[in-house]
C-alpha positions in Angstrom: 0.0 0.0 0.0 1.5 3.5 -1.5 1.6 6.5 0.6 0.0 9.6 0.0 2.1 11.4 -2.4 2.6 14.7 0.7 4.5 12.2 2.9 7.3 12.4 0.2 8.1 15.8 0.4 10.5 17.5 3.9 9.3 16.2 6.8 8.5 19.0 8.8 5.6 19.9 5.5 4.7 17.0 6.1 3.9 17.6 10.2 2.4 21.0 9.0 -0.1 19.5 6.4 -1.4 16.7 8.8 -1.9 19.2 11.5 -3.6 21.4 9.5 -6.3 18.5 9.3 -6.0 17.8 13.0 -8.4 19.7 16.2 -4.8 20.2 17.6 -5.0 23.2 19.8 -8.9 23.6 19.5 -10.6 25.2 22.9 -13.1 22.6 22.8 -10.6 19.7 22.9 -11.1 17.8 26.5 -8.1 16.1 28.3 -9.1 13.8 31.3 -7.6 10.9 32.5 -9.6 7.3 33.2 -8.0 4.4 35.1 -4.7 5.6 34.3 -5.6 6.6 30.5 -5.3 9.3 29.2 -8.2 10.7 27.0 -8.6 13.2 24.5 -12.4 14.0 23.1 -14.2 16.9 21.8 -16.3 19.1 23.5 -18.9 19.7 20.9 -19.6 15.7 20.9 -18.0 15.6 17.2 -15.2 12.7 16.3 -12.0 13.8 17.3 -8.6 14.3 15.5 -10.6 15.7 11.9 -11.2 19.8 12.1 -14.7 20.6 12.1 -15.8 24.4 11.4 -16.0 25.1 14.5 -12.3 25.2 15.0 -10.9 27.9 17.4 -8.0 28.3 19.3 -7.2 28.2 22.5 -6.4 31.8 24.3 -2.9 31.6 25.4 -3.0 33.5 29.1 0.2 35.8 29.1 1.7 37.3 32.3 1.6 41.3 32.2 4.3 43.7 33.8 
């Protein structure tokens, strides 16, 4: 079974186009831990891991001076 032809080109493309794809960094992304296990599910109750449009980023808290 071939690859798709992106994973040929420089790695780090490569990284960048699948995480374009991904719900990496979404505010609605859940992490809780079960038995041990680690989980990681949407908020929105949509399959995780394939960017819906309603994609948003997290806010980043900065510390002010």
């Amino acid at each position: 079974m071939a690859l798709d032809s992106f994973y040929y080109q420089d790695p780090a493309k490569v990284i960048e186009i699948l995480e374009e794809r991904s719900c990496i960094g979404c505010r609605h992304e859940l992490h809780f831990v079960v038995f041990g296990e680690s989980h990681v599910r949407c908020n929105l109750k949509k399959i995780h891991g394939q960017r819906c449009d309603r994609y948003s980023e997290k806010e980043v808290n900065s510390c002010q001076t």
